[in-house]
SEMI-796559 format. One line per 10 residues: their letters; for each residue x, y, z of C-alpha. Coordinates in steps of 0.001 Angstrom, whole numbers, plus 500000, padded with zeros to 6 digits. Example, Ala and Ser with C-alpha at 12.3 -4.5 7.8 and 13.67 -1.06 7.14 Angstrom:
as) 512300 495500 507800  513670 498940 507140;
This chain:
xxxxxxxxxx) 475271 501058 847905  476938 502528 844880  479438 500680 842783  483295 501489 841915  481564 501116 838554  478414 503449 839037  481100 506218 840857  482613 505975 837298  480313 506424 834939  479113 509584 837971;
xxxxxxxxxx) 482128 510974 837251  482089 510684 833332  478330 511802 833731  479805 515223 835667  482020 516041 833025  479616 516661 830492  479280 520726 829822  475474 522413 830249  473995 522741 826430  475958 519666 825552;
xxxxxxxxxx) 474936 515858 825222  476683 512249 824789  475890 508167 825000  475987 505641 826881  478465 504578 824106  480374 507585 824472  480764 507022 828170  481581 503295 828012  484388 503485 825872  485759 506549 828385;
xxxxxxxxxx) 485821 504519 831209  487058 501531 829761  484508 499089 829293  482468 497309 826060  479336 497580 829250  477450 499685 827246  474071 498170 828929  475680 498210 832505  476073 501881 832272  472918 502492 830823;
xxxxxxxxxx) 471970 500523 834346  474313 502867 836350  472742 506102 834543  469361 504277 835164  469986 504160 839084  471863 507797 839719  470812 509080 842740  472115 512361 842276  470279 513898 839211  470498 516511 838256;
xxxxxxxxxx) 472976 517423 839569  475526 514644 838286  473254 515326 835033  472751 511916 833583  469665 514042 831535  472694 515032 829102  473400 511293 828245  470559 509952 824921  470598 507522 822565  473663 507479 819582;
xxxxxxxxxx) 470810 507578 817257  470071 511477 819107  466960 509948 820869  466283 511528 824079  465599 507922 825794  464343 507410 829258  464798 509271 832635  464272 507179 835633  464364 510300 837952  461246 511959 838811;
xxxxxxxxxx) 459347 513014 836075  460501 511151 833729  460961 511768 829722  459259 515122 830324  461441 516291 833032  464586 515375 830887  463626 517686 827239  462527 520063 830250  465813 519768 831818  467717 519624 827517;
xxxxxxxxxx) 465568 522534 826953  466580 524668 829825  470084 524442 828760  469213 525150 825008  469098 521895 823714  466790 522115 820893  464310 518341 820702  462051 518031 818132  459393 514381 818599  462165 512789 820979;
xxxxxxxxxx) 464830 513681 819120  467938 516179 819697  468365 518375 816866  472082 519359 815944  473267 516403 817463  476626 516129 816199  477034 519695 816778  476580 519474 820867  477759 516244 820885  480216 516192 823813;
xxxxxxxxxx) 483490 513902 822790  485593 512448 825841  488752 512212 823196  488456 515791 822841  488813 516616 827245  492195 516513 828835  490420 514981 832065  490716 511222 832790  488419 509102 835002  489817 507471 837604;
């Protein structure tokens, strides 16, 4: 069953534009809450990658980080790199340039 919480942080996820990436940081503070380890745990358990692409979310120090979905940490620079990310050992390149800012969308989560 998915959470009020998790349907959030889904919806946060969505927004994020192809080429682009943010945090779990990033996300938290969108939504609302200091949770930044609960939606880590909601990103963790999305059952509908890719397509609500939680692939675009990485560490705020521009680590890729995991990918529970099938393939893991391979499958997500796959995924990054499809879309033009550039990830050199682990790490997004041009980070602050793709960086994908919630302040900066006129859309609101619910």
């Amino acid at each position: 069953m998915i959470t009020e919480f998790q349907e959030k942080v889904y919806r946060a996820i969505s927004m994020i534009p192809e080429g682009r990436v943010t945090t779990y940081g990033a996300i938290a503070s969108y939504i609302g809450t200091g949770g930044v380890r609960a939606v880590g745990r909601a990103v963790g358990k999305n059952p509908y990658a890719p397509e609500v692409p939680c692939h675009r979310v990485v560490y705020s120090d521009a680590r890729v980080g995991n990918y529970s979905a099938q393939g893991g940490v391979r499958e997500k620079i796959r995924l990054l790199e499809s879309e033009k990310v550039k990830i050199e050992d682990g790490v997004v390149l041009d980070f602050e340039k793709i960086f994908f800012d919630y302040g900066s969308t006129d859309m609101v989560a619910e």
